[in-house]
Every structure is written in structure tokens, then in C-alpha cells.
C-alpha angles and dihedrals in degrees: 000000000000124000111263079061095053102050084054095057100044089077101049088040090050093047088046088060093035096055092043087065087048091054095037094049097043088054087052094058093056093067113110093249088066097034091132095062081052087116093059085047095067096041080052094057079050107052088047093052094051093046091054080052084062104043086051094050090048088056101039084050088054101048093051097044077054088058104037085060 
């Protein structure tokens, strides 16, 4: 992989971890012993889906930008 590919990839690959703690922790937050941050759990779930809705824009934009060239 050369480096103009891996700086490409750095972003997507960040945001996809990014967006799995968001995920991890939200669920966390949904056990009975932190019912009560049940409410950031939730805006957790979103921010990493919307994150995920990112990292799959970012792609599809990529791969049409690759076969439009």
C-alpha cells in the first residue's frame, strides 16, 4: 500500500473506531446499575450512527470519484 492510500484510509479507519466506543460505551450505559445515564446512552448509539453514515458517504463518494476517472 503506498502512502497517498494510507493517508486515505487513516480517516475512515479512526472514525470506525471512533464510532465502535461510541457504540460499546452507549450499550454500557444501558445495564441496570447506570439506568439513570440511559439517556446518554442513546445519544451515544446516535453519534456513532451517524458516524458509520459518514464513514459510508466518505466511501461511496470515493468509489464514484474512482469511476468517474
Amino acid at each position: 500500500m503506498n502512502r497517498v492510500t494510507k493517508r486515505r484510509q487513516q480517516l475512515p479507519n479512526f472514525l470506525g473506531l471512533l464510532s465502535s466506543l461510541c457504540f460499546f460505551f452507549g450499550s454500557l450505559l444501558f445495564l441496570p446499575n447506570s439506568a439513570i445515564y440511559a439517556t446518554v446512552g442513546v445519544w451515544c448509539f446516535v453519534m456513532g450512527s451517524l458516524i458509520m453514515f459518514i464513514i459510508y458517504a466518505m466511501s461511496l463518494k470515493l468509489r464514484v470519484k474512482n469511476t468517474s476517472s
